[in-house]
C-alpha positions in Angstrom: 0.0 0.0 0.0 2.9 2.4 0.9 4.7 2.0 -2.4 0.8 2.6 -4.5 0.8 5.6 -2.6 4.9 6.6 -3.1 4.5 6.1 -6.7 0.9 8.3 -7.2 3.6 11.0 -5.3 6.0 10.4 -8.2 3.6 10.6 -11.1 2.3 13.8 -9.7 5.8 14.7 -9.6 6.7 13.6 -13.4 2.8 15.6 -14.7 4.0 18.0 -12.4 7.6 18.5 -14.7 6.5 17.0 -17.7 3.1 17.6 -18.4 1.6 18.0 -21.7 -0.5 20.8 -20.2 -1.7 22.2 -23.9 -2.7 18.9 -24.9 -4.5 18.2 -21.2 -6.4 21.1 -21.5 -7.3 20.6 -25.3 -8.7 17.4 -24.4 -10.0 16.9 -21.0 -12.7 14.3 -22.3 -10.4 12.0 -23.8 -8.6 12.1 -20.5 -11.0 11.4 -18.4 -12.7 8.6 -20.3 -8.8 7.2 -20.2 -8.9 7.4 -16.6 -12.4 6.2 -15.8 -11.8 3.5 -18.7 -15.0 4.3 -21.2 -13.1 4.2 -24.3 -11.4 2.2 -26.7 -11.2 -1.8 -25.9 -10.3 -1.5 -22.2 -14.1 -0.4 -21.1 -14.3 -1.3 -17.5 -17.0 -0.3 -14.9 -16.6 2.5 -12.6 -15.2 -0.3 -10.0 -13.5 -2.1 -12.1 -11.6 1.3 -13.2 -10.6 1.8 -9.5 -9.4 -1.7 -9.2 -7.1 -1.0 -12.4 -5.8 2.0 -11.4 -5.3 0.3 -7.7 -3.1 -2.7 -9.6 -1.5 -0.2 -12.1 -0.4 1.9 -9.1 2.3 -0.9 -8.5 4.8 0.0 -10.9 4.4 3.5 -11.8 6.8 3.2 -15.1 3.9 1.5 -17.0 1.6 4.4 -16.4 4.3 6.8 -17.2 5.0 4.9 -20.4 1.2 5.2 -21.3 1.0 8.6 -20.6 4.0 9.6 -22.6 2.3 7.1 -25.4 -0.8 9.1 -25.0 1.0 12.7 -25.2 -0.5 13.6 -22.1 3.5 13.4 -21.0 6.3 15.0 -22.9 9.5 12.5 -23.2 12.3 13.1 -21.0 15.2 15.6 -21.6 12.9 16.6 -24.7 13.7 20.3 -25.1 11.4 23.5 -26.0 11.3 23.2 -29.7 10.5 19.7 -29.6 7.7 20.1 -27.1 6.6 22.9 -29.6 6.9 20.8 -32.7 4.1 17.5 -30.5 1.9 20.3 -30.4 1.6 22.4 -33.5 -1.3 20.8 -34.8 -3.4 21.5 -31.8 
């Protein structure tokens, strides 16, 4: 339970430096359906959603990984032009 709850700190700490905040606020549906799991082929009940996120919570690299998949999180060491260059079509 302690390291769930050390690795939400360190994914708050990772959106908190790397955050895709343009895209975030572009698409706040999208992210929410992707964290209450409505969409795509992973569609899971409102329970079921919190029992993934509990077991995903385990190893915080996967959900990093996903995020930066996503766009929601900008690579690391990826510089200003770059981050400009992900979202120029938003």
């Amino acid at each position: 339970m302690v390291k769930r709850i050390l690795n939400l700190v360190q994914l708050a700490r990772v959106l908190k430096e790397r955050g895709n905040w343009k895209l975030i606020r572009h698409s706040k549906k999208q992210l929410e359906d992707f964290i209450l799991c409505r969409s795509g082929l992973n569609k899971k009940s409102l329970v079921g959603a919190w029992f993934y996120w509990f077991r995903l919570l385990k190893g915080a690299e996967v959900l990093i990984w996903r995020l930066e998949t996503f766009g929601f999180l900008f690579p690391p060491k990826s510089g200003s032009e770059r981050c400009e260059h992900l979202n120029r079509y938003l």
